[in-house]
N, C-alpha and C positions, 0 to 999 in steps of 0.2 A: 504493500500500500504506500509505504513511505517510498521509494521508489518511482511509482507514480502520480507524487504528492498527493495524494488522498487521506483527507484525514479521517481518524475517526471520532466517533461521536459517539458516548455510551449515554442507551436513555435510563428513564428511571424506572421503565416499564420492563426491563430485564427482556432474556431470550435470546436466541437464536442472532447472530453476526445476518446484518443485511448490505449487498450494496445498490446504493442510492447510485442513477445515473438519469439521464435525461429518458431513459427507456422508459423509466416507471413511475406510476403517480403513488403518493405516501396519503392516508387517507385517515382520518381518528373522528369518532364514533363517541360525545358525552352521553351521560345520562342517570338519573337518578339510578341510585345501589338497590333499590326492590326492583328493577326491570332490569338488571344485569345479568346475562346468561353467558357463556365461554361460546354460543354461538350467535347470538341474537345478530349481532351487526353483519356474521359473516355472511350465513343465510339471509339478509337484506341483499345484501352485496351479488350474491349469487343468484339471486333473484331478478336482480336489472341486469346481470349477465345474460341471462335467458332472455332477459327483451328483445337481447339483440341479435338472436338466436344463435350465441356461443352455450352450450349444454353442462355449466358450469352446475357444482354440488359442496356440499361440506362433508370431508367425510370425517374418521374417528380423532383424530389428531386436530380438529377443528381446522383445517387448511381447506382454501376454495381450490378443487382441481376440477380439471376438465381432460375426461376422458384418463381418468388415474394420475395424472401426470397436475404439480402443484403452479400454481399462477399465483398464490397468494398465501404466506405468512400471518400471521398476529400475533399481540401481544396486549395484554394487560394490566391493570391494576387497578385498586378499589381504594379509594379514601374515603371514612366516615360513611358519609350519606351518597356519596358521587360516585362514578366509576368512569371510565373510559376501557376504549379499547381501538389498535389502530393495526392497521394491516400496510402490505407493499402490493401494489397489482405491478405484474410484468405486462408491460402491453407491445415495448419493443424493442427490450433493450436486448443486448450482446452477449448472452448466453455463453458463448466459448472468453469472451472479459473475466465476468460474471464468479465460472466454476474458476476461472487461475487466481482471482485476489481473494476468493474464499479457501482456497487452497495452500494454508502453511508451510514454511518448508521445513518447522519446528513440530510439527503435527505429530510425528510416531513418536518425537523424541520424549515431550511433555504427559507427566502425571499429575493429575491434579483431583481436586475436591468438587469442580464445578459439574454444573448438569450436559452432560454432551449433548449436541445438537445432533439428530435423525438425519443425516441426509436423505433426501429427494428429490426422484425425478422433475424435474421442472419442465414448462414449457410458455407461450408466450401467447396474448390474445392476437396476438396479428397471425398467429400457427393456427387460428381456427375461423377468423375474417379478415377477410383482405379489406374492409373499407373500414374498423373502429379503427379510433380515435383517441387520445387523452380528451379533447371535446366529450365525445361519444361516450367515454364513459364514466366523467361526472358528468353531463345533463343529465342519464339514466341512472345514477347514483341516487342523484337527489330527488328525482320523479319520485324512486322508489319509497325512500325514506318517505319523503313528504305523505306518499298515500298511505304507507303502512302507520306512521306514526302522527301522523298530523290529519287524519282523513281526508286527505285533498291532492290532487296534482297541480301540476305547475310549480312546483319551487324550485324547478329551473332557471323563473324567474324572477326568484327570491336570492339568487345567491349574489354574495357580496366578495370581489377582488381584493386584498390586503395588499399593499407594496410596500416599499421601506421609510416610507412617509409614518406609516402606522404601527412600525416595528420603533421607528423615534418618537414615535409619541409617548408610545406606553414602557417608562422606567421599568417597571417589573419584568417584561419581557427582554426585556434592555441584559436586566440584574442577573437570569435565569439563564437565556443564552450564555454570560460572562462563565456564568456559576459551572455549567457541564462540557466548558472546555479546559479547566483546568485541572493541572496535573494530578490533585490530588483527590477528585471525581471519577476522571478516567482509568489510572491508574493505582492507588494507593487502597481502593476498596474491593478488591479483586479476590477471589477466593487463593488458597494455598495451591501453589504449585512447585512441581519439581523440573528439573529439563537435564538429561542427560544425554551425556557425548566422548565419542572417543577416539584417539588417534594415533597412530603408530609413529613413534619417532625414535632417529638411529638408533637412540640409547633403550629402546622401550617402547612398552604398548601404554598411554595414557587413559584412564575413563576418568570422567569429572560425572558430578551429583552436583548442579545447584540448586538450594531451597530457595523459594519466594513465596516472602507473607507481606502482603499487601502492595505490594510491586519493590519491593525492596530486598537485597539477598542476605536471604538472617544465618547461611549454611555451603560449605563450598567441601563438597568429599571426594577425594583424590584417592585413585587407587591403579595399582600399577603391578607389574611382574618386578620391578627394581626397587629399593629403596628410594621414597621419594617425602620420607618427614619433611627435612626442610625445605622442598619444591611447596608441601601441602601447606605448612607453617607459614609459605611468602603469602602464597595465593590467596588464604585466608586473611591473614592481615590485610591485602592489599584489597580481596574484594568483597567482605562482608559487609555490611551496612551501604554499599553502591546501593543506587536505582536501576534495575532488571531494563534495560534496554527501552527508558522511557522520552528518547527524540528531542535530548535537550542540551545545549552545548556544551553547559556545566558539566553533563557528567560525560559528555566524549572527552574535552578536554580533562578530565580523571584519569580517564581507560589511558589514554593518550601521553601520559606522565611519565616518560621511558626512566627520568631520572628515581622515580621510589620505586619502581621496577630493579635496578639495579644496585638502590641500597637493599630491596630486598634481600636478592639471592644472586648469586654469581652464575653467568647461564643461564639465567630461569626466562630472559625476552622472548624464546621462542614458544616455550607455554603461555606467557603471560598475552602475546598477539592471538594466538592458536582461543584461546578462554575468549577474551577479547572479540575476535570474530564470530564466536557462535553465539554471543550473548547479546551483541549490540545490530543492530543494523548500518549502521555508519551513516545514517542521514540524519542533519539536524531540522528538526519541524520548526524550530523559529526562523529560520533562513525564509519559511512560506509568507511569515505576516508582510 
């Protein structure tokens, strides 16, 4: 993702890693907590799908698919008396993009505590009409919604455009955006994981064990066919309490410190770059502002 500057953005609604591109419309669903069901919105959804004679369903997983294959995620959460719930429709985005930046290349290597995400066949509404729309499918969104919940049609006519006139208006929104881009939203509440790796070198076969609790590395376990205490002694000094590969110059320039690398241990640079690469991605996300 960093790579392809893309950032990411964790909501508060949890779930499943989605990406956002021009393909897909992002869609959220309020409503009082006594009329909240895990499908209520989707089956709306899938409902003005069928308007448009795409043969769209929910099936057990609460996902809108068509013809088995998934066009639509969600996610939710319930405060108090309210609830929401907001889905992604694929209508025409890049499928083969799509599966490569959901695709880790830390994936086998990582243990962790979090809820794995199911993958799913996907597929796209433009794979079952050649003429919808992003148009096409909010006006038939809100058709729906409007008769199902409002007894009436037409609030196609009803709908109202936001631009960034209305994102400066309103300070809260202002506050909230600020709020779930920083570091310690996105990364510092993240469940426990582990990530191992390993590599063969002249002297020896190396496997590392990093811990991370809450995006931070509280554990670095070194294990080897050779004597490697004091290689494990630098490593740990040098990189417990880092931030886990969190996209920020401070801590490249850390990893980057050849000089406490070599009051370490004598020898030890080619481990300590070797760690170094599999831990960090080497792009800085502030270079994007």
């Amino acid at each position: 993702m960093r790579a392809n500057k893309i950032p990411l953005i964790r909501r508060r609604s949890g779930g499943g890693t989605v990406v956002h591109d021009l393909g897909n419309m992002n869609y959220t669903c309020f409503m009082p907590r006594d009329m909240f069901s895990r499908d209520t919105s989707a089956q709306t959804v899938a409902r003005a799908l069928n308007h448009l004679d795409i043969p769209a369903e929910v099936n057990s997983r609460h996902d809108i698919v068509v013809e088995g294959r998934k066009v639509s995620g969600s996610a939710f959460k319930v405060v108090q008396a309210r609830a929401y719930a907001h889905g992604t429709m694929l209508i025409t985005s890049d499928l083969g993009e799509l599966s490569a930046l959901l695709r880790s290349p830390r994936r086998e290597r990582m243990t962790g505590k979090g809820v794995e995400s199911v993958p799913s066949e996907v597929t796209r509404l433009i794979d079952h009409s050649f003429t919808v729309t992003h148009t096409d499918f909010c006006c038939y969104v809100a058709e729906t919604f409007g008769r199902e919940f409002n007894g009436k049609s037409g609030l196609q006519d009803e709908i109202e455009e936001l631009d960034m006139d209305d994102f400066d208006a309103d300070p809260s929104i202002k506050e909230y955006y600020d709020e779930i881009r920083e570091l310690d939203w996105k990364y510092r509440q993240t469940p426990a994981f582990a990530d191992e790796f390993e590599k063969r070198f002249s002297w020896g076969t190396l496997k590392v064990r990093v811990s991370v609790t809450h995006g931070i590395i509280t554990g670095m376990d070194l294990k080897s066919d050779k004597d490697v205490t004091k290689l494990s002694d630098a490593v740990k000094a040098f990189y417990i309490g880092m931030p886990y590969d969190d996209g920020t110059l401070h801590t490249w320039q850390l990893l980057n410190d050849v000089g406490r690398w070599r009051m370490s241990i004598s020898g030890g640079e080619e481990v300590m770059v070797w760690i170094r690469d599999q831990i960090w991605s080497g792009i800085d996300e502030s270079e994007w502002e």
